[in-house]
C-alpha positions, 0 to 999 in steps of 0.5 A: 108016145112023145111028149109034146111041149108046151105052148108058151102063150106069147105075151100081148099088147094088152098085157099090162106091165104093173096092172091095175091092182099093183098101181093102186097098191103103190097109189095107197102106201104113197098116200099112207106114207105121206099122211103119216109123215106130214100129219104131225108137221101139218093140220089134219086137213091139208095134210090128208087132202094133199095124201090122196091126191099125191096118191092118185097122181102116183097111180096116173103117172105108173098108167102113163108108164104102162101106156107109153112101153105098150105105145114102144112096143107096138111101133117097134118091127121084132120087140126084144126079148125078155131080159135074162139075168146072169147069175153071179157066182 
């Protein structure tokens, strides 16, 4: 007649920090910002070229980050806990 609680699933290796739909996410508004800032200063061109790939290069960069916190993690023994924020007052 107890309630039993909850099993918490714990968090894998394979968890990915980011993910992939918020790495391309971040990947398009780095592109889209610096098209629109540099379209007026450049030609249409260059300044759309260097865009997506200032694009891709953010979206490797935030796999590359994912990948070396997995790499931490898993040569780590006992892998901290989650960070808990205190509350101000």
């Amino acid at each position: 007649m107890g309630i039993e609680p909850e099993d918490k699933p714990e968090r894998s290796l394979e968890d990915e920090i980011l993910g992939f739909k918020s790495r391309l996410i971040m990947g398009v508004i780095f592109a889209g910002l610096y098209i629109a800032t540099f379209l007026p200063r450049q030609s249409d061109i260059p300044a759309l070229l260097s865009g997506l790939l200032g694009g891709v290069v953010v979206f490797l960069l935030l796999k590359e980050v994912d990948e070396r916190r997995k790499r931490r993690l898993r040569n780590q023994k006992y892998p901290p806990p989650p960070l808990r924020r205190k509350h101000r007052r």
